[in-house]
Backbone as CSV, one residue per row, in Angstrom:
resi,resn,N_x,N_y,N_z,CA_x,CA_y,CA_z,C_x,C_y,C_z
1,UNK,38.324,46.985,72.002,37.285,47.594,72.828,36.982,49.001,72.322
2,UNK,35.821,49.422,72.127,35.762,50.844,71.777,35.272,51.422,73.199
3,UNK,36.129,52.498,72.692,36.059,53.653,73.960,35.519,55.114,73.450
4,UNK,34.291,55.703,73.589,34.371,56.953,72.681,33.790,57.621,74.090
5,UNK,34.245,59.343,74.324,33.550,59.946,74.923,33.461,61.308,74.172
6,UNK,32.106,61.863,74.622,31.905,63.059,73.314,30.652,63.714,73.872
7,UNK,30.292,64.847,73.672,29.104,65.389,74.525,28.393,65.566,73.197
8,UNK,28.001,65.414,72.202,27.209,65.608,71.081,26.940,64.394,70.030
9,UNK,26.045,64.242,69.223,26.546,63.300,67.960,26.497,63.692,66.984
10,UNK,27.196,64.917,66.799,27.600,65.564,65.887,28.654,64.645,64.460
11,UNK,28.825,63.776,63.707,29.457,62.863,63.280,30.195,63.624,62.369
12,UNK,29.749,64.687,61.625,30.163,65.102,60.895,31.667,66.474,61.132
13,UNK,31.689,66.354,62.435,32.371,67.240,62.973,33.122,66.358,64.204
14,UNK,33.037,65.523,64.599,33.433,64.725,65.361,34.900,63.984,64.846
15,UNK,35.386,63.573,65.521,37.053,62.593,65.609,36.765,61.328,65.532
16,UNK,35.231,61.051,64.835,34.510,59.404,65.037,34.313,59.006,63.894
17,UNK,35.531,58.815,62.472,34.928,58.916,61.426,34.822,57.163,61.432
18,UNK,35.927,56.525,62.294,36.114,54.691,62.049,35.140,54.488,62.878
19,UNK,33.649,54.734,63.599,32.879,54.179,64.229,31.851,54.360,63.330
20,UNK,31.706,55.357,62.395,30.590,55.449,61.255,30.641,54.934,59.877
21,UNK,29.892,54.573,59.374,29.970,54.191,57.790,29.714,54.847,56.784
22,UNK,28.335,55.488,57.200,27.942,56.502,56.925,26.644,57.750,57.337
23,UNK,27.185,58.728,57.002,26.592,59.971,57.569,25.168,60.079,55.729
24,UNK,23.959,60.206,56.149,23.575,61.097,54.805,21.695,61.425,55.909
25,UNK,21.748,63.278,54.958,20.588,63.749,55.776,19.653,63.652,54.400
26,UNK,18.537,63.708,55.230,16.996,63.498,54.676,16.093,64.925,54.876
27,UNK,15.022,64.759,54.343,14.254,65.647,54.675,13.801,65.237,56.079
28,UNK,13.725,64.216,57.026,13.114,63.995,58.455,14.376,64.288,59.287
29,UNK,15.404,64.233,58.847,16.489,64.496,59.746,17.866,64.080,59.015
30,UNK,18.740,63.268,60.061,20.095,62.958,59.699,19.838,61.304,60.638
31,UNK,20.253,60.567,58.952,20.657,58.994,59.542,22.380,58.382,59.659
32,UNK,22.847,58.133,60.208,23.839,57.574,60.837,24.189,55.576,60.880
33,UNK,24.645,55.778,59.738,25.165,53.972,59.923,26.502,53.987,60.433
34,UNK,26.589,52.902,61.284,27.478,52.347,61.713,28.603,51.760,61.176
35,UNK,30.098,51.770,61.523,30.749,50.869,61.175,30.812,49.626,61.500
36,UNK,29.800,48.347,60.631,30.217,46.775,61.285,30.987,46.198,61.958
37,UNK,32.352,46.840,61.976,33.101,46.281,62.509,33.359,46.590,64.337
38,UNK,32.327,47.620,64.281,31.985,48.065,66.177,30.816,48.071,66.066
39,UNK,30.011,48.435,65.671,28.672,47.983,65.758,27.719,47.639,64.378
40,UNK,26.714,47.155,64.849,25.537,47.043,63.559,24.484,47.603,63.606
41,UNK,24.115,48.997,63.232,22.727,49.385,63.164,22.998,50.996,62.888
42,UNK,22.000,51.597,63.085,22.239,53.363,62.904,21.971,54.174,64.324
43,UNK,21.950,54.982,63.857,21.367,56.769,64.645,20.575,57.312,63.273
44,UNK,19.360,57.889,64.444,18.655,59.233,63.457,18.425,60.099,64.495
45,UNK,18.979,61.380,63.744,19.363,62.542,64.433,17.569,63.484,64.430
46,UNK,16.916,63.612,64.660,15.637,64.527,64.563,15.849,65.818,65.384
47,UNK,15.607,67.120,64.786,15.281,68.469,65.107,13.946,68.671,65.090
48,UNK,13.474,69.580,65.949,11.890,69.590,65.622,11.775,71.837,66.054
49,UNK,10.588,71.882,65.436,9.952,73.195,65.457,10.578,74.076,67.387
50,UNK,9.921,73.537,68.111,9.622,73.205,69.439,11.142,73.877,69.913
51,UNK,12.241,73.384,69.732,13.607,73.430,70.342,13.640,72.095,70.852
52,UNK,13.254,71.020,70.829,13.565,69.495,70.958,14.321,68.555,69.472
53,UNK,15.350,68.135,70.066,15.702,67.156,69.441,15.581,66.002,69.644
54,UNK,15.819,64.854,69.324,15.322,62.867,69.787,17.259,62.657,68.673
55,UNK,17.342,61.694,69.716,18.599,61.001,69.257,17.923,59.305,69.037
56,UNK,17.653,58.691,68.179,17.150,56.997,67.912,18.042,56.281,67.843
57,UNK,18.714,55.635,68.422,19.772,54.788,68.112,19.571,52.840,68.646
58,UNK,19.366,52.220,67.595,19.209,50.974,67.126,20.351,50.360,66.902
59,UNK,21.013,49.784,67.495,22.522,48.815,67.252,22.658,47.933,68.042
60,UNK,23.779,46.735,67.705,24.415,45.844,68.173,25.666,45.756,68.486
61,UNK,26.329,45.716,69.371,27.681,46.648,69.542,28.638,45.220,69.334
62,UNK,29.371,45.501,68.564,30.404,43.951,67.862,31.674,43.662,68.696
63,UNK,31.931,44.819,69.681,32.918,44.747,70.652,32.742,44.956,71.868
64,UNK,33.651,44.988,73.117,33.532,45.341,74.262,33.450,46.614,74.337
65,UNK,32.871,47.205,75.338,32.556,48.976,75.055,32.415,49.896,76.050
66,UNK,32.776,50.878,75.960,32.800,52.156,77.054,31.654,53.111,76.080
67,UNK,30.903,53.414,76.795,30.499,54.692,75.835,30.027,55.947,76.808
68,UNK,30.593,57.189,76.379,30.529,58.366,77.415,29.146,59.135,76.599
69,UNK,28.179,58.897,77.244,26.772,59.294,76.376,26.467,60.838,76.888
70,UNK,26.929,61.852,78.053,26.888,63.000,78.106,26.668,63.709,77.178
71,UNK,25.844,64.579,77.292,25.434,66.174,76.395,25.584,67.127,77.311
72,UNK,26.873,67.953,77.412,26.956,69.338,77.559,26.404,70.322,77.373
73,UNK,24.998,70.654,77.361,24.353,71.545,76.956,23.850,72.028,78.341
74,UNK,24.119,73.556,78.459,23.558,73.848,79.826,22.023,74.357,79.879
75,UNK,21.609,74.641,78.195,20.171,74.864,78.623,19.252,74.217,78.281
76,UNK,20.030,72.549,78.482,19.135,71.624,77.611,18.877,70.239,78.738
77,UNK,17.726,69.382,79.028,17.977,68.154,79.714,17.547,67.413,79.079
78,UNK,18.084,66.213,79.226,18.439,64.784,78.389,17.657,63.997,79.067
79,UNK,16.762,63.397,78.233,15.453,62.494,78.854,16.213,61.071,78.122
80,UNK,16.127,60.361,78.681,16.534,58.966,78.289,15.854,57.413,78.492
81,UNK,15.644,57.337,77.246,14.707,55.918,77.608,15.190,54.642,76.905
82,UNK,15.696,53.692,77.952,16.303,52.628,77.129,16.067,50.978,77.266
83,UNK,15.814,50.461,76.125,15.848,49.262,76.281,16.805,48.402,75.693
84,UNK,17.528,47.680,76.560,19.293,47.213,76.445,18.973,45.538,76.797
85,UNK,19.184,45.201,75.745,19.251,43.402,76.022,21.051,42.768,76.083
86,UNK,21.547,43.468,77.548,22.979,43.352,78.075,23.416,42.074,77.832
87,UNK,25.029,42.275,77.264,25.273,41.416,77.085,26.305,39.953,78.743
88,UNK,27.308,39.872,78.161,27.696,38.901,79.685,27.727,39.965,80.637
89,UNK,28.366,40.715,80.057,28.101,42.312,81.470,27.754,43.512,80.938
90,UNK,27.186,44.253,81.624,26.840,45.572,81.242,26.713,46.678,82.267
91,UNK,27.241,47.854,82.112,26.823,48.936,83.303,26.574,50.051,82.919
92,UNK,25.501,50.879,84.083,25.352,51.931,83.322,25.840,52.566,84.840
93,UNK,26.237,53.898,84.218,27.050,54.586,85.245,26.545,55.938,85.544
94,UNK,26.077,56.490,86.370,25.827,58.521,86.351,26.664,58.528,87.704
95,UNK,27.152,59.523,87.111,28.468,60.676,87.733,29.601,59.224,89.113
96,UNK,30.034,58.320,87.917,30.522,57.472,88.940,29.912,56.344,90.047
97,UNK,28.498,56.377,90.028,27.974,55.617,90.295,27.447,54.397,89.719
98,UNK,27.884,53.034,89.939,27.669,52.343,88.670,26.164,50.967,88.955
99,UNK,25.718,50.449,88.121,24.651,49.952,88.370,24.802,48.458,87.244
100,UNK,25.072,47.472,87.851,25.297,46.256,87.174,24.147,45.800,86.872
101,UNK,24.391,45.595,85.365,22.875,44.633,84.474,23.250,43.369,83.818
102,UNK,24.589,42.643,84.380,24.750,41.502,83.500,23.942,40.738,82.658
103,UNK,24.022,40.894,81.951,22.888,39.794,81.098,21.441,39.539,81.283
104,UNK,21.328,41.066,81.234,19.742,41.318,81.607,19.041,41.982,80.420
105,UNK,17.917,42.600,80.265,17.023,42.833,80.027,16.910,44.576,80.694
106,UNK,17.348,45.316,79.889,17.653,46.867,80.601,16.521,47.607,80.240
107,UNK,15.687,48.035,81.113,14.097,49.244,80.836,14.924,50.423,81.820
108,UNK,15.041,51.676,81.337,14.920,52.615,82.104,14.201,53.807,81.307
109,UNK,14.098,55.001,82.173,13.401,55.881,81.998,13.770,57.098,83.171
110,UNK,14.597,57.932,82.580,15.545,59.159,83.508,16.015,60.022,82.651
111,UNK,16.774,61.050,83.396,16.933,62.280,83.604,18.229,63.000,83.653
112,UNK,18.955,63.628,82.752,20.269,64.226,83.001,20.279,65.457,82.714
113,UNK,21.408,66.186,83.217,21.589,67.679,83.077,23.020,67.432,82.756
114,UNK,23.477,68.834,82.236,24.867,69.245,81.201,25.795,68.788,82.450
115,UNK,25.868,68.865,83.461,26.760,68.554,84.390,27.106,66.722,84.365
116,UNK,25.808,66.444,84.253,26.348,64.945,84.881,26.806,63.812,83.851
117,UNK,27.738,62.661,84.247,27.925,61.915,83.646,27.012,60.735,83.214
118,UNK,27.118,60.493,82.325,26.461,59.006,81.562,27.018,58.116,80.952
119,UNK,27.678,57.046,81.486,28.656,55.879,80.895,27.714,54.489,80.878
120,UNK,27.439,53.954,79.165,27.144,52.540,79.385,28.421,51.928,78.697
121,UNK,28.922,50.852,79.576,29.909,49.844,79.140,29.430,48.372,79.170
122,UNK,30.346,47.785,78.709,29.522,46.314,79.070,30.347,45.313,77.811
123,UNK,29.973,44.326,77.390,30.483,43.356,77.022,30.147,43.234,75.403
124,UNK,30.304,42.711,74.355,29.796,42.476,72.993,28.768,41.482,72.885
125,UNK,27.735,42.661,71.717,26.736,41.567,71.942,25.450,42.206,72.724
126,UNK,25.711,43.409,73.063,24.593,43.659,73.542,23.707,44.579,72.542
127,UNK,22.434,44.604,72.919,21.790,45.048,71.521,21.114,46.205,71.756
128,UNK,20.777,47.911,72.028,20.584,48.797,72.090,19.532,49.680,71.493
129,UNK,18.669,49.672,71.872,17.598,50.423,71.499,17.409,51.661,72.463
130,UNK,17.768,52.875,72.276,17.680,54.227,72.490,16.615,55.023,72.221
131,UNK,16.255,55.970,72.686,15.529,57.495,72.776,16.369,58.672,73.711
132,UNK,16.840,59.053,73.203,16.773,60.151,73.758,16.194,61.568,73.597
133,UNK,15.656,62.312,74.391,14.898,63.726,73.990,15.795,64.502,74.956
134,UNK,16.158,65.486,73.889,16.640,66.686,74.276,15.632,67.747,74.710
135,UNK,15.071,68.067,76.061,14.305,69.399,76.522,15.188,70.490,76.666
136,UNK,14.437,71.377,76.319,14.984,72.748,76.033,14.551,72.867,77.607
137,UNK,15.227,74.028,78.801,14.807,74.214,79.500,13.937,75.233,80.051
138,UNK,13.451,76.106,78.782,12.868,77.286,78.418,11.371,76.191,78.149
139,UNK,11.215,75.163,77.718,10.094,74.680,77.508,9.115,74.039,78.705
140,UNK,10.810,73.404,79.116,9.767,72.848,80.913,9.578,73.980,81.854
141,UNK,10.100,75.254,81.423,9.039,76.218,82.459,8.064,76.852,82.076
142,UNK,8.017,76.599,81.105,6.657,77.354,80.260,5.640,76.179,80.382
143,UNK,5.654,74.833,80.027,4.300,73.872,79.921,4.580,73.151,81.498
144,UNK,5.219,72.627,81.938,5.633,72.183,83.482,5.930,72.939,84.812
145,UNK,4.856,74.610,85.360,5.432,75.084,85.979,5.407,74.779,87.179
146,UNK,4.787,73.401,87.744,5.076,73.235,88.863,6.271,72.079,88.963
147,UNK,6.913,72.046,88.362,8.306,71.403,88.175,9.440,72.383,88.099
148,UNK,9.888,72.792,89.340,10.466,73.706,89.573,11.829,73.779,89.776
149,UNK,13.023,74.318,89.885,14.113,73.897,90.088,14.421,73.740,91.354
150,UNK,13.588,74.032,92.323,13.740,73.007,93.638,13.616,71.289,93.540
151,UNK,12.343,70.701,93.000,12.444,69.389,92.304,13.395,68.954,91.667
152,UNK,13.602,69.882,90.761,14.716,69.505,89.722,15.830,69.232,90.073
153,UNK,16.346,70.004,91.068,17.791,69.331,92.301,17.604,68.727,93.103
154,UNK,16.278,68.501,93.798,16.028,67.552,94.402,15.749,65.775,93.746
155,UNK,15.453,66.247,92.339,15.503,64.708,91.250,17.278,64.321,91.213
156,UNK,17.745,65.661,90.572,19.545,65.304,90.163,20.174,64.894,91.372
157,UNK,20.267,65.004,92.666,20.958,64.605,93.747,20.398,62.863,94.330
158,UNK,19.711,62.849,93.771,19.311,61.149,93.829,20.653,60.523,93.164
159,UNK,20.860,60.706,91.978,22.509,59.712,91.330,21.155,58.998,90.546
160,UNK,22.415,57.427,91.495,22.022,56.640,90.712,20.401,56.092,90.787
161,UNK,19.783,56.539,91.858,18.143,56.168,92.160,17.594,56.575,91.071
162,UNK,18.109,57.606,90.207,16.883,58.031,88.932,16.400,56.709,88.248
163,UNK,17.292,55.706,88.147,17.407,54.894,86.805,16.247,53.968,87.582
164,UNK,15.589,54.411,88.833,14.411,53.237,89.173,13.574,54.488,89.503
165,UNK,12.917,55.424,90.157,12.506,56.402,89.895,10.608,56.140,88.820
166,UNK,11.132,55.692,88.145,9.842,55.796,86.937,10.571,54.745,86.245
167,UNK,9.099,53.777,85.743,9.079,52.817,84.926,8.977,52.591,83.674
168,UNK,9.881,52.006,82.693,9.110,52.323,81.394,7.592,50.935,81.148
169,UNK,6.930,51.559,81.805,5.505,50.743,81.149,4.774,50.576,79.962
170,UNK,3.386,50.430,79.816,3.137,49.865,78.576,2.403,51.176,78.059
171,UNK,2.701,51.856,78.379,2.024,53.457,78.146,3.535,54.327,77.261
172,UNK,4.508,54.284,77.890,5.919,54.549,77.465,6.167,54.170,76.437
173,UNK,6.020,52.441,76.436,6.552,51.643,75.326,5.842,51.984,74.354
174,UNK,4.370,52.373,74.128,3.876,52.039,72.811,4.275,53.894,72.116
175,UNK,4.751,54.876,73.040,5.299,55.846,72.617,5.850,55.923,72.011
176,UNK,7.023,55.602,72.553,8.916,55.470,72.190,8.519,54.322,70.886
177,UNK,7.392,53.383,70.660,7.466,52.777,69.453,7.453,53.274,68.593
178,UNK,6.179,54.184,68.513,5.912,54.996,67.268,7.312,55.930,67.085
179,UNK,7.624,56.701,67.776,8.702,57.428,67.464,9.998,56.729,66.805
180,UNK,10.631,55.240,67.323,11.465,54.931,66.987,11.002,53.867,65.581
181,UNK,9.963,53.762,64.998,9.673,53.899,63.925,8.976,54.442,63.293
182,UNK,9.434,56.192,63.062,8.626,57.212,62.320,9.078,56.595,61.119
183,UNK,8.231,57.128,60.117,8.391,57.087,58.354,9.954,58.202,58.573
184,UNK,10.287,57.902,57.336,11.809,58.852,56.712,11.077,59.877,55.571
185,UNK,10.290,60.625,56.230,9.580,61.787,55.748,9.275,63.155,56.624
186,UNK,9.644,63.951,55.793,8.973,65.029,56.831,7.447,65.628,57.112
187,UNK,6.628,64.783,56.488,5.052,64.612,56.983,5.397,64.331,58.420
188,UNK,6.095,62.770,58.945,5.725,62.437,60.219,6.481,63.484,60.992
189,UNK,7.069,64.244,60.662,7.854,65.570,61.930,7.262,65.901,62.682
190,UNK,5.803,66.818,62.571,4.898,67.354,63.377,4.611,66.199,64.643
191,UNK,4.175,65.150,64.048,2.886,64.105,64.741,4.355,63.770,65.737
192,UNK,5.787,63.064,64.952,6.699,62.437,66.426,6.969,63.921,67.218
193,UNK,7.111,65.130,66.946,7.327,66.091,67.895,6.353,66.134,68.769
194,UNK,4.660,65.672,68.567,3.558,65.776,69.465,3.861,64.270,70.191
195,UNK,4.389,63.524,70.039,4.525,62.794,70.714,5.405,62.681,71.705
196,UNK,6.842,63.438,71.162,7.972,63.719,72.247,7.230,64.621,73.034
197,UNK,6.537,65.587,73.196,6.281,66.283,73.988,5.219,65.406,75.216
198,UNK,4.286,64.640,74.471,3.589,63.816,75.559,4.338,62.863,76.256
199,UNK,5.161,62.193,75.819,6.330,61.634,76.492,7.060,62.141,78.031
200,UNK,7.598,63.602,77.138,8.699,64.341,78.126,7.318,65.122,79.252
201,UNK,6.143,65.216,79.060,5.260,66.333,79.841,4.943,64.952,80.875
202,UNK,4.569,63.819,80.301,4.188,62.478,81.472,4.956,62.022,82.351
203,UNK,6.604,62.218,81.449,7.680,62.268,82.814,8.043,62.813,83.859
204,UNK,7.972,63.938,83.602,7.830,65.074,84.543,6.872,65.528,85.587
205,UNK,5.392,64.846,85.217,4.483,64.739,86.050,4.372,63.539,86.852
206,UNK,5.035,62.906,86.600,5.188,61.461,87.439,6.197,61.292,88.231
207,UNK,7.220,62.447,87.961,8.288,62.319,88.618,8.034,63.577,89.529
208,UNK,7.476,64.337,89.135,7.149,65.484,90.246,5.865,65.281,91.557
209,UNK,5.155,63.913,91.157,4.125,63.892,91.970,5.265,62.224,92.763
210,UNK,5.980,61.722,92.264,6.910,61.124,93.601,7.657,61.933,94.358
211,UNK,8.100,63.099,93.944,9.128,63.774,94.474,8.386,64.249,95.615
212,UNK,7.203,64.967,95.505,6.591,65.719,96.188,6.157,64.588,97.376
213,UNK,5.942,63.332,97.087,5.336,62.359,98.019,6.131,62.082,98.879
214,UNK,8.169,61.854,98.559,8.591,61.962,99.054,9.297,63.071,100.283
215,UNK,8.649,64.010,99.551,9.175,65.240,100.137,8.008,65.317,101.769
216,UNK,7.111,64.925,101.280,5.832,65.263,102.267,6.029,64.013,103.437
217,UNK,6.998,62.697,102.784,6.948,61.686,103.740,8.579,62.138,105.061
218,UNK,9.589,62.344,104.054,10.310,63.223,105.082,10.131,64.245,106.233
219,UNK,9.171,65.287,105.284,8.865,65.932,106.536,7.686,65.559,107.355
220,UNK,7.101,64.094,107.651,6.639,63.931,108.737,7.274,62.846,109.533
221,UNK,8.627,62.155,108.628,9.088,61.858,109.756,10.193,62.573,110.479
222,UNK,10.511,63.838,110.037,10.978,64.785,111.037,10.067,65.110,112.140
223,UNK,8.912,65.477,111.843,7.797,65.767,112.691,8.100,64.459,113.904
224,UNK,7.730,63.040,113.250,7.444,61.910,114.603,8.900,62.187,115.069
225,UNK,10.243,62.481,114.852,11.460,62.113,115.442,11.693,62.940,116.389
């Protein structure tokens, strides 16, 4: 069973040398193969101008698995978009709360901060297609200012509700496509950074105009009570 927990994917500095095959950087970033014998596929690491990074990760996991997906970064939030074709079992977990996908078909589209936990485990065999975007939090107050850190604790104290929250639809998907197959050039850098940003700016506005709906439906049923 692999068990890894780690707040970065730093590989090259990491205690994870038997889960990699190999590490080699490019001019678009840093690609990441796997060791076959726990999984089959890579990571590409992308930095961009902006202060955003994207984590891509494409694999098939060859064993049973724990994986502690946290980023410790306190001035950074972790946008996460995943599509997981689970295998006999699968779970995804924030801060202890766990959410069973046996042998499903996994779409989400959520939200973490340096505090909280992120555990997917589950069975061999399941096949993993990742995004993650790293927001700087200096960026969502500068282009998102009515996404405020009242919302913002009012999103994180939901748990496990984020992971239904927002849908990944057919607006999402054809995003996260292009990005998770940019060219291995640094021409496409600019164009996937304009795209992470339309990504992470649509989330935030969709999640700030439920929040607010909810917020407005509470306080009138304080009002009728």
């Amino acid at each position: 069973m692999i068990q890894l927990k780690y707040d970065h994917f730093n590989f090259d500095e990491t205690a994870l040398p038997y889960f990699v095959e190999l590490v080699s950087s490019h001019q678009y970033g840093k690609k990441i193969t796997l060791n076959d014998k726990y999984a089959s596929g890579d990571y590409k690491l992308l930095e961009f101008s902006n202060g955003f990074s994207a984590y891509l990760s494409n694999y098939i996991l060859n064993e049973d698995f724990e994986l502690e997906l946290s980023v410790a970064k306190e001035d950074y939030l972790a946008l996460h978009i995943n599509q997981i074709q689970a295998g006999t079992e699968c779970n995804i977990s924030i801060n202890n709360q766990s959410v069973s996908y046996d042998d499903k078909v996994i779409t989400s589209v959520f939200l973490t901060a340096a505090k909280d936990s992120f555990v997917l485990s589950g069975t061999s065999g399941a096949c993993v297609n990742r995004l993650k975007i790293m927001v700087p939090k200096t960026w969502l107050k500068k282009q998102i200012p009515g996404f405020d850190d009242t919302l913002l604790n009012a999103y994180l104290e939901l748990g496990e509700e984020r992971l239904f929250l927002d849908a990944l639809d057919k607006t999402y998907r054809s995003m996260v496509d292009k990005v998770m197959n940019t060219e291995d050039n640094g021409f496409y850098l600019p164009i996937t950074q304009n795209i992470l940003a339309v990504i992470t700016e649509r989330f935030f506005n969709r999640i700030r105009i439920k929040l607010q709906k909810n917020q407005k439906g509470n306080e009138l049923s304080d009002r009728v009570a």
